[in-house]
C-alpha positions in Angstrom: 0.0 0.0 0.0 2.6 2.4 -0.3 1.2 3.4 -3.8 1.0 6.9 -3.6 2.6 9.9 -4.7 6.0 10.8 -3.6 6.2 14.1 -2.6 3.0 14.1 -0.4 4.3 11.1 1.4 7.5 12.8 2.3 5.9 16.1 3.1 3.8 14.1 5.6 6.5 12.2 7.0 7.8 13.8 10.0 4.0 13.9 11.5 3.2 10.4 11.0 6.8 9.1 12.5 5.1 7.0 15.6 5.3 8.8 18.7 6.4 6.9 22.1 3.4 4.3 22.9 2.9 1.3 24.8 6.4 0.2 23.2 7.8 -2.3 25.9 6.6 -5.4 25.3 6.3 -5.3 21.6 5.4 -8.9 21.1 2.3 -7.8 23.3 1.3 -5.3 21.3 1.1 -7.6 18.1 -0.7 -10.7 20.2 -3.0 -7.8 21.9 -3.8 -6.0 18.5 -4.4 -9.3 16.4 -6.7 -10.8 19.2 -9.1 -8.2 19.4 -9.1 -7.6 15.7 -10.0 -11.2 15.4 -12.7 -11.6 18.1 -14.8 -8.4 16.7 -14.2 -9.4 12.8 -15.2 -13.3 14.1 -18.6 -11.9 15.8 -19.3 -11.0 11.9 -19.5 -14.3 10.8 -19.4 -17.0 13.6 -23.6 -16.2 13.7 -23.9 -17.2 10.3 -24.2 -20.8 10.9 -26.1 -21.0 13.6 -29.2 -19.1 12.0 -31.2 -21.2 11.5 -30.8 -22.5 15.0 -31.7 -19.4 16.5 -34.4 -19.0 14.7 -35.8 -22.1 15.8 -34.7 -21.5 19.5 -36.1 -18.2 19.2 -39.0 -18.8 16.7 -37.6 -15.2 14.8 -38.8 -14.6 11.4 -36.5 -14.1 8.6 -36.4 -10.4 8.8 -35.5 -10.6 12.3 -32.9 -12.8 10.8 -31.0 -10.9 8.8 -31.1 -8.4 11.9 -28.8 -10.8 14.1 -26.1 -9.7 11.4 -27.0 -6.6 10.5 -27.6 -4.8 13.9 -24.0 -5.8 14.9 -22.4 -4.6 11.7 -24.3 -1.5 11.3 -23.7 0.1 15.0 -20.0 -1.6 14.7 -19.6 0.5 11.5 -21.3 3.2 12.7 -19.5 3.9 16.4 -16.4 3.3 14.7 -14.6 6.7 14.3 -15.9 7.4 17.7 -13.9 4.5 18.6 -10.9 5.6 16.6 -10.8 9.1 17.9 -11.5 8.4 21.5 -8.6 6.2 21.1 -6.9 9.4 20.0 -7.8 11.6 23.2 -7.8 9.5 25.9 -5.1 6.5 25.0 -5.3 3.2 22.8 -4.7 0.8 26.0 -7.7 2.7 28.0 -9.6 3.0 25.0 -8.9 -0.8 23.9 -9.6 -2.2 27.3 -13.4 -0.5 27.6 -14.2 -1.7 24.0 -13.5 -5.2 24.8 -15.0 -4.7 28.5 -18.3 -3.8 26.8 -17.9 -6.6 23.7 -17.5 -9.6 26.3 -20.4 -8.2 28.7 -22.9 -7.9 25.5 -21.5 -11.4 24.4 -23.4 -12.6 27.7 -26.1 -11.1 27.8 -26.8 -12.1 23.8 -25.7 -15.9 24.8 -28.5 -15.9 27.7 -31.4 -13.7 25.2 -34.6 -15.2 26.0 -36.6 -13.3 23.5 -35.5 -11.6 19.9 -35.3 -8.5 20.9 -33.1 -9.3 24.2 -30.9 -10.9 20.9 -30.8 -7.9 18.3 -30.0 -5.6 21.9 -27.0 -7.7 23.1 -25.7 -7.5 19.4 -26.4 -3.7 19.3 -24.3 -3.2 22.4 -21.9 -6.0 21.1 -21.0 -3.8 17.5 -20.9 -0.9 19.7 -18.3 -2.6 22.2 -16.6 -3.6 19.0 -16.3 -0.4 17.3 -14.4 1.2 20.1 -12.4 -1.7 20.1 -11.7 -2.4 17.0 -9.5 0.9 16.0 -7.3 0.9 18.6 -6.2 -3.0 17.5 -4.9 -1.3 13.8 -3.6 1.9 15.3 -1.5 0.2 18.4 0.5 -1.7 15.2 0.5 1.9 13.2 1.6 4.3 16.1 4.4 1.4 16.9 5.6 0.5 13.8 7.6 3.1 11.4 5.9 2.8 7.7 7.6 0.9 5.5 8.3 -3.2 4.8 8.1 -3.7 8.7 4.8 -2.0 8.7 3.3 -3.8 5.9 4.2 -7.3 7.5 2.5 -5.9 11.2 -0.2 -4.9 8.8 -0.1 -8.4 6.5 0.1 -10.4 10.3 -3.1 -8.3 11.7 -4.6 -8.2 8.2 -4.5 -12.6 8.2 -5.9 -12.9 11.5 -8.9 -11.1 11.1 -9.3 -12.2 7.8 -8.8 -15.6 9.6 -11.7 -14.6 12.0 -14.1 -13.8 9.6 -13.2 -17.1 7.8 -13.1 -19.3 11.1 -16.1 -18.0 12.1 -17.9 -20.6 9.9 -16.5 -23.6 11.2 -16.2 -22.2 15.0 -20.0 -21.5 14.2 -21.1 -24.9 13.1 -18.8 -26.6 15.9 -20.2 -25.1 18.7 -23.8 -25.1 17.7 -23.7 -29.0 16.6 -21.8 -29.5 19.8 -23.4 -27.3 22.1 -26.2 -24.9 20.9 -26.3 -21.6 18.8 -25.8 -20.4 22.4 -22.2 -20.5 22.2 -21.4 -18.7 19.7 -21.3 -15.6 21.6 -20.7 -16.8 25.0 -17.5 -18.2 23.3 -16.6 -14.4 23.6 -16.7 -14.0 27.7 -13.5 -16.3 28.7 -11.5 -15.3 25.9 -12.0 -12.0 26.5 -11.8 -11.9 30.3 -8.0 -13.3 29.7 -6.9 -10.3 27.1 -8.4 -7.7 29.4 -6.3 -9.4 32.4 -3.5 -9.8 30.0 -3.4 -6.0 28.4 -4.5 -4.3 32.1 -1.7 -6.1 33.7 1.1 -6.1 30.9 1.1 -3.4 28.7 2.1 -0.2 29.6 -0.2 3.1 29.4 0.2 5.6 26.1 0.7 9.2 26.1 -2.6 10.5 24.6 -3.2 13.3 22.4 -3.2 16.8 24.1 -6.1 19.4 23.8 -9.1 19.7 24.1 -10.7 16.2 24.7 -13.9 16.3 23.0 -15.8 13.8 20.9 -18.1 14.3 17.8 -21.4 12.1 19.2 -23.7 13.8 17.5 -21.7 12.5 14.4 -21.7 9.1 15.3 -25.2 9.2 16.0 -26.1 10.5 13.0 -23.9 8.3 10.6 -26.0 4.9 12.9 -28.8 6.3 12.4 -28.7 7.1 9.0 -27.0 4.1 7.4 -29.3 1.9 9.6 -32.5 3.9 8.2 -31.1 3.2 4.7 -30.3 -0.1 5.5 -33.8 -0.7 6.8 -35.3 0.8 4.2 -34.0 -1.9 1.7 -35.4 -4.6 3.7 -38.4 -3.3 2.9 -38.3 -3.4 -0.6 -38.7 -7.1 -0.4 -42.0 -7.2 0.8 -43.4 -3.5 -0.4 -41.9 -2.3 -3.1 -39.3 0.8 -3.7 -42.4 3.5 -4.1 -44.1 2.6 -1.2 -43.8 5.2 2.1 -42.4 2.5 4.2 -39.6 2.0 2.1 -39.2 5.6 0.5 -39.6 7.3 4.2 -36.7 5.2 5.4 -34.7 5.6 2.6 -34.9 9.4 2.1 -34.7 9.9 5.9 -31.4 8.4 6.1 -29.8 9.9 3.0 -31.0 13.3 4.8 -29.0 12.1 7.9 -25.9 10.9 6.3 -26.0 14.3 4.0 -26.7 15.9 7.6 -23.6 14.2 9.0 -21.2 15.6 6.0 -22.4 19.0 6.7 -21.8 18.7 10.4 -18.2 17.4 9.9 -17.4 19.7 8.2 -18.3 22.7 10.4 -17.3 20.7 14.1 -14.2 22.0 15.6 -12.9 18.6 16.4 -15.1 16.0 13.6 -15.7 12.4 14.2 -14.0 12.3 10.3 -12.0 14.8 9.9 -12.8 15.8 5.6 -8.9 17.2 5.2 -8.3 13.7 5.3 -9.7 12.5 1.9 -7.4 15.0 0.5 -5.2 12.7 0.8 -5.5 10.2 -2.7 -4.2 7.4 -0.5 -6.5 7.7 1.9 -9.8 8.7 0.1 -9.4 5.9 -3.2 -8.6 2.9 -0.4 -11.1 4.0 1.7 -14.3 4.4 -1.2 -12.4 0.9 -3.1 -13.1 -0.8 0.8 -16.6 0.3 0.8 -17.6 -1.2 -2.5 -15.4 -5.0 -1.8 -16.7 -4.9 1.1 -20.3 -4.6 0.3 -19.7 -7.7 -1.9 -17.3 -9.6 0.3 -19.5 -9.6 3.3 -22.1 -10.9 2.2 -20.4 -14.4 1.0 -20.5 -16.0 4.4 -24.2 -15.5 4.7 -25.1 -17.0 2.0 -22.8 -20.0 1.7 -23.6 -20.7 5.0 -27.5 -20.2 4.1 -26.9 -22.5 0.6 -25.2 -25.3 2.6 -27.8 -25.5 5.0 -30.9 -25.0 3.6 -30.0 -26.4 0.0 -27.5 -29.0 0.5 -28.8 -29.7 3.6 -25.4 -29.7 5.8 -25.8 -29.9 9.7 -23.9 -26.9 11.4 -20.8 -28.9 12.0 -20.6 -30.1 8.6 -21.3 -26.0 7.1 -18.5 -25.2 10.1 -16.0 -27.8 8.4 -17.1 -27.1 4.7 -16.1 -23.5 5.7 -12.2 -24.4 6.1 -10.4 -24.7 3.2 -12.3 -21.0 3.1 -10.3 -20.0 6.4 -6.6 -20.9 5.1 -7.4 -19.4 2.1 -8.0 -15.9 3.1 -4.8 -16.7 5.7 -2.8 -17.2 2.6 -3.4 -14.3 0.6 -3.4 -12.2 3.5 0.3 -13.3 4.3 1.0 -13.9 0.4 -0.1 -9.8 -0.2 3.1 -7.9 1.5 5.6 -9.8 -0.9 3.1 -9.5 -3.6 2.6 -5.4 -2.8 6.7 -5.6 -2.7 7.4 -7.4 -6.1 4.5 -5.3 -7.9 3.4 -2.6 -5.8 0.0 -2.3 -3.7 -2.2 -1.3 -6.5 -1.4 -4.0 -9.1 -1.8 -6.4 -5.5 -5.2 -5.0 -5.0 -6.3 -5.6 -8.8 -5.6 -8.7 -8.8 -7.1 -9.9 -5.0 -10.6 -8.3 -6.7 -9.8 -9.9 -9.9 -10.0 -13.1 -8.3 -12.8 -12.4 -5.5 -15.2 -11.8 -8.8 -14.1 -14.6 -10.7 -15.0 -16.2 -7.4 -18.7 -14.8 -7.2 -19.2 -15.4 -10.8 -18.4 -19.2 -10.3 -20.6 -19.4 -7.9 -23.5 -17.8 -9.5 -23.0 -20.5 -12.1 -22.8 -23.5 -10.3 -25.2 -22.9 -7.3 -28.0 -25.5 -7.8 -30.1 -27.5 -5.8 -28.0 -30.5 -7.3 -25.0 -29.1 -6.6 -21.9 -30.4 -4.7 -19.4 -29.5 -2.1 -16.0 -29.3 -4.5 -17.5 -27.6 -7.4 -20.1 -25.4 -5.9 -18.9 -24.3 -2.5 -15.0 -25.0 -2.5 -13.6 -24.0 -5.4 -15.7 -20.5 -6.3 -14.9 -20.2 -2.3 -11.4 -20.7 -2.1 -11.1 -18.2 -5.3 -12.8 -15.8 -3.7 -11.3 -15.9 -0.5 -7.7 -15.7 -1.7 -8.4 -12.7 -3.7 -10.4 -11.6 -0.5 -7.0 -12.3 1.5 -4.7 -10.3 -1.4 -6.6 -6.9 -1.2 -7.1 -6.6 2.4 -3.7 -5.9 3.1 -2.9 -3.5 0.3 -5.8 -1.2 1.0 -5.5 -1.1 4.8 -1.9 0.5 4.4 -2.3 2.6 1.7 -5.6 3.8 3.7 -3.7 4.4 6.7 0.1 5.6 5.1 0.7 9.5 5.0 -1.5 10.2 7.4 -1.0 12.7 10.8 0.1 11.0 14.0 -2.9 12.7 16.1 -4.7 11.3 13.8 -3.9 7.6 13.8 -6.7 6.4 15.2 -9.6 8.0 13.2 -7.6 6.5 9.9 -7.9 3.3 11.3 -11.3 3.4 12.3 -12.1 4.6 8.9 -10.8 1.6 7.4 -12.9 -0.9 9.2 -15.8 1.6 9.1 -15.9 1.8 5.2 -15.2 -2.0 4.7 -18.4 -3.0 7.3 -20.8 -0.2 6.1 -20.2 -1.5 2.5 -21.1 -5.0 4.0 -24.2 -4.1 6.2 -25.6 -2.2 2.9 -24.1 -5.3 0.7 -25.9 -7.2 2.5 -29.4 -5.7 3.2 -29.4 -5.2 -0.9 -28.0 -8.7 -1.8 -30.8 -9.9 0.5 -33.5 -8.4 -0.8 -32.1 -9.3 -4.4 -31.8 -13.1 -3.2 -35.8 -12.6 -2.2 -36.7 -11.6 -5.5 -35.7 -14.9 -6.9 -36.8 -17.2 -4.4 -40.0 -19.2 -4.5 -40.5 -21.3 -1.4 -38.6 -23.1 1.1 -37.5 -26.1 -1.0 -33.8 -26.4 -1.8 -34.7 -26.0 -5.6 -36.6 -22.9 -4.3 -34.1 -21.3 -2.3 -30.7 -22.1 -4.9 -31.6 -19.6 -7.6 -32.3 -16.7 -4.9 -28.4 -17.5 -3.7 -27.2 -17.5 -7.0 -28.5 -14.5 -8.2 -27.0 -12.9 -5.0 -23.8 -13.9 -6.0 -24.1 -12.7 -9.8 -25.2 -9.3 -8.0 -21.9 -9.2 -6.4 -20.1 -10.0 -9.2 -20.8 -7.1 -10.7 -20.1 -4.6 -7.7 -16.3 -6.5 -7.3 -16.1 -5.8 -11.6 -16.9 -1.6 -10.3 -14.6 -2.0 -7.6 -11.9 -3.6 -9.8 -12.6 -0.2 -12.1 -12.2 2.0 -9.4 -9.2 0.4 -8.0 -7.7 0.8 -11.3 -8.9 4.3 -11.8 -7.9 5.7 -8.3 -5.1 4.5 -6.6 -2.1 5.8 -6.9 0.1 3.5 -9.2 4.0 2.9 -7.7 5.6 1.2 -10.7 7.9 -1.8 -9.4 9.9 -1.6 -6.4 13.2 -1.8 -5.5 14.4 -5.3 -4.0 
């Protein structure tokens, strides 16, 4: 990701040189920054099997289905430059250790849910306990480590294990809900991270926050929730009413208003949730927008295999959980393969060719996905092609999104980076749903597989504008030096 123009990079240089952090225990830092990362990015996915069992447990509806997902990923995207920029003010290690304080309490309280709306709470709370967490696991590798190769292998090492969360989260799923119930899923969450917060309180030392003033933009935040979950919401609807209808178009045009409301107070707030200089940079603002648009593809994938392997091919949750594997060391592989790839050809040409293969991916799929279908042809090989061109991109946008860029402002780059990636997927996915809905019939597997399918040929063709925009906006390196 160091694609970017020269002479901005060096004119930025002395202010994003790392200043003196939590630095003692450096190992820490990496074991510290790559757990979190990978218990907030596994909360994504690890529900994604055990569906259907909660839905029996809990007699939801499908609506209140796609909800378990979306309600975490939509107040994870949406708290998450607060997250970033209180890391900013008040310190990454304090900041880091009341994100995952809140993520493990509202993994409880979702494991014990009674009801579906005790559920959907517990997974507000959780994204929201996530999204302070989350930035502080990128920027504690950023502020640390100086940009350059060693930077890009932190990155690459953080990069794998989260996508390796995401990934595992499939088989994790289907273990523990074959094994044990759906339950487990999230009270998974509550020992593991009970021993990181004893771990990080204990071990690693405090950070010198930034100085000033220490306010934070909420009414920002609150505004960007609310307005991507009203747009979000209104899509739903479409499936069942229609795009002219007031109870999709109210929705719809309310939260447009409130994300075009959030623009105009960021740009007016003395100290913004997103600070807009920031998208001056090309870097920054191309890496950002070409995360937004994978990730509203790339999201969406687990969902649906886990869906199509269920409710077509009929799998139990253990065997979705074990069909999702090869998946997981896929993603592990590009994500490690990217920072020799990004240092042979340069980030860009990486990135091109991770969402080169990521829609060659979803267009197998939409080709193959049949009621008749099986595992190797249908679910392994379109997912292990999408996956490692998942893996190969990662890396390269995540440090070109977050090279260049102002020390004070480390954490709000950071945050911006998971923000874009997970509000691309929570809109992804409320659109690919609704597309899957249009196609479906009944609740027969012959029903259900061209619903999935078309899904996937919808995605296909958002990775083929992202692979445009990738090409069209990042900052080309040329070859670097050996």
């Amino acid at each position: 990701m160091g694609a970017m123009d020269k002479r901005p990079a060096e004119a930025e240089k002395p202010q994003a040189t790392p200043a003196p952090g939590p630095a003692r225990a450096p190992w820490l830092i990496v074991l510290a920054a790559c757990a979190g990362q990978f218990l907030v990015v596994l909360d994504v996915s690890v529900v994604n099997v055990a569906l259907p069992s909660m839905r029996a447990g809990l007699r939801m509806d499908a609506e209140q289905l796609q909800w378990v997902v979306n309600t975490y990923t939509l107040t994870f995207a949406g708290f998450m430059l607060l997250g970033g920029r209180a890391g900013d003010l008040f310190g990454r290690k304090r900041v880091f250790l009341a994100g995952l304080g809140l993520f493990t309490a509202a993994s409880l309280a979702g494991g014990l849910a009674q009801e579906p709306w005790q559920l959907l709470a517990a997974r507000a709370v959780q994204g929201t306990g996530a999204a302070v967490l989350a930035p502080s696991t990128l920027t504690l590798l950023t502020t640390s480590v100086p940009e350059g190769p060693a930077r890009a292998r932190a990155i690459g090492t953080w990069t794998a294990v989260g996508a390796g969360g995401g990934a595992a989260g499939g088989f994790v799923g289907g273990v523990l809900t074959d094994a044990l119930s759906w339950r487990w899923v999230l009270l998974v969450n509550v020992p593991i991270g009970v021993l990181v917060l004893l771990a990080v309180a204990l071990r690693l030392s405090a950070d010198h926050p930034a100085g000033g003033a220490r306010r934070l933009d909420v009414p920002g935040a609150v505004l960007v929730t609310g307005g991507l979950g009203a747009v979000a919401y209104g899509i739903v609807q479409t499936e069942a009413a229609g795009w002219t209808e007031p109870v999709t178009l109210v929705p719809l045009l309310g939260g447009l208003a409130l994300l075009g409301l959030f623009v105009a107070v960021e740009s007016r707030a003395g100290a913004p949730l997103m600070p807009l200089r920031l998208f001056r940079l090309p870097s920054v603002s191309a890496a950002n927008a070409a995360m937004f648009v994978c990730g509203a593809a790339l999201v969406s994938s687990w969902y649906f295999m886990s869906l199509y392997m269920q409710n077509v091919l009929l799998y139990t949750p253990l065997q979705a959980g074990l069909g999702f594997l090869p998946h997981s060391l896929s993603v592990v592989a590009g994500s490690k393969l990217a920072p020799r790839l990004m240092h042979r050809i340069g980030a860009r040409n990486t990135a091109l060719t991770g969402v080169a293969l990521a829609a060659c991916g979803f267009l197998w799929f939409s080709s193959v996905m049949a009621a008749d279908g099986g595992y190797a042809a249908t679910v392994m090989g379109p997912g292990v092609t999408t996956m490692l061109g998942t893996g190969l991109l990662a890396t390269p946008l995540a440090s070109l999104a977050t090279s260049g860029a102002p020390h004070r402002d480390a954490g709000v780059v950071s945050a911006m980076v998971n923000t874009s990636r997970t509000m691309g997927g929570s809109l992804g996915l409320a659109v690919l749903s609704t597309v899957a809905a249009s196609r479906i019939t009944g609740e027969a597997p012959d029903a259900l597989a061209p619903g999935y399918a078309l899904a996937y040929r919808t995605g296909a063709v958002v990775l083929g504008c992202c692979l445009v925009l990738v090409a069209l906006t990042l900052p080309g390196e040329g070859r670097r030096a050996r």
